[in-house]
Steps between C-alpha positions, in 0.01 A plus 500: 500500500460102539440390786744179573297154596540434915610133522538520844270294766165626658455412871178602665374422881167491597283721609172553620193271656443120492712169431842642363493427139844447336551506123791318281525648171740401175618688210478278133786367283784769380297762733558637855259653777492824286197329267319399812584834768173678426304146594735410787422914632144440472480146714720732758235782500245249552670432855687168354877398617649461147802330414622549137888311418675654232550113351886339471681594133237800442510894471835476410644348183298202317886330498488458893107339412650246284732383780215464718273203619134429536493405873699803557208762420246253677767541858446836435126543529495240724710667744302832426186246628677358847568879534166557487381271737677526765268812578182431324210306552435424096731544232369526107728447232461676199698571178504618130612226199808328629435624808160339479617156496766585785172606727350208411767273589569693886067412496591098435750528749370738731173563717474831332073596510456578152668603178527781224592511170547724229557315168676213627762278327527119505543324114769730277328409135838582314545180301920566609443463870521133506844572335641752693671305732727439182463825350633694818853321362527668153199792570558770800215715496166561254301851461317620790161381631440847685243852498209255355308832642194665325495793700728742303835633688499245724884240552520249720894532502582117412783367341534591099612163424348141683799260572408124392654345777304672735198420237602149526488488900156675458345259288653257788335671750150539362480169377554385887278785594186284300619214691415660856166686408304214624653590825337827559215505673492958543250646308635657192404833343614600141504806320548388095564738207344407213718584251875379637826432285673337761313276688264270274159304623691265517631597854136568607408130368737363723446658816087417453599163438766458798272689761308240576468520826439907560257737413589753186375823412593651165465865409540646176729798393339615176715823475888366592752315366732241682671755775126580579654677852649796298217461246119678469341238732718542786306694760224197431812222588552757829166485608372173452865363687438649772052391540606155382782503806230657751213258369734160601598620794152619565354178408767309708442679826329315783130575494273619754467098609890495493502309200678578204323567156523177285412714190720764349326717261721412220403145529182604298754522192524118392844310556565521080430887530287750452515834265362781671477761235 
């Protein structure tokens, strides 16, 4: 019997010793919280508040996506965040593809205490998504980008088709993403598969080059594709989330002199990255 994908929300509190660590968490493109549950669950058991937004226009029909905007999924997460911290004392955002470049953004915009990614999007290298503005007109929808997933069995229950209009509001929104890297100044932690048919270099090229002014880790999935949270590598994304969230806040605590740490360990990654294999 199939088990049917769980778009709902995840909403965690926190638990346990020390500052109150709150986590913001987004679902990619076409996708919904179901691709990401087994990540969000893990951040939870770690003691973490988690908030998880099922995103506007998704886990229902990729027709109410294409009627959707940009800055609509970014209100979303970034309500999810002033959720958040209203009873934490550090948020993190975090995200996978899409939802990558939505954590990013609430980290520009936000004074979240570090970031994580899993495969993050930013630069669509279809040669059509300068066009689809146009094609949206005479084009509705194109085959689906979803279950890039080496791990056999495994569905991340997106949409079967990808609606251009809403492709055409997410190349909008990445390329204005790029714009506000410079911005963050979080350390960032990503996890990268090394074989991935969704999101190019190209996407990882940008965010070295934007990220000029924070630290950036890079780790390497060598056995996942794109959705790397349903994927082989998954319980290496769980754990090193939750030491790189306990390291910054670790490293940001007052010392014994009551000063804070100036040095967060990721800062020993350089500012263009660093492959940790």
């Amino acid at each position: 019997m199939t088990t049917l994908p769980d778009h709902s929300p995840f909403s965690s509190t926190f638990h346990g010793d020390g500052p109150r660590i709150g986590v913001v968490l987004s679902h990619g493109f076409t996708g919904s919280p179901h691709g990401l549950r087994a990540w969000a669950q893990s951040m939870a058991d770690a003691g973490f508040a988690v908030r998880m937004p099922l995103l506007p226009g998704h886990g229902t029909s990729w027709q109410e996506l294409a009627r959707t905007r940009w800055a609509q999924w970014h209100g979303a997460l970034d309500d999810a965040y002033l959720d958040l911290d209203t009873e934490c004392d550090v948020v993190f955002a975090a995200g996978l593809s899409m939802g990558g470049a939505l954590a990013l953004r609430i980290a520009a915009t936000r004074p979240v205490s570090g970031v994580v990614l899993v495969n993050p999007g930013l630069v669509i290298d279809d040669p059509r998504a300068p066009l689809a503005g146009v094609l949206k007109l005479v084009l509705k929808s194109t085959p689906a980008i979803a279950n890039d997933i080496l791990k056999p069995g495994m569905d991340e229950g997106a949409y079967p088709r990808t609606p251009v209009a809403a492709a055409h509001e997410l190349n909008k929104m990445f390329k204005d993403t790029i714009r506000l890297l410079p911005r963050i100044t979080a350390p960032v932690r990503v996890f990268r598969s090394t074989v991935d048919h969704v999101v190019s270099d190209s996407s990882i090229t940008a965010l070295r080059r934007g990220l000029i002014n924070a630290p950036l880790q890079l780790t390497s999935l060598h056995n996942s594709y794109h959705v790397a949270t349903l994927d082989n590598d998954a319980d290496e994304i769980f754990r090193g989330s939750s030491e790189f969230i306990r390291s910054v806040v670790s490293a940001q605590a007052p010392s014994a002199g009551g000063q804070a740490n100036s040095l967060h360990p990721a800062a020993a990654a350089t500012l263009e990255g660093t492959a940790n294999d």
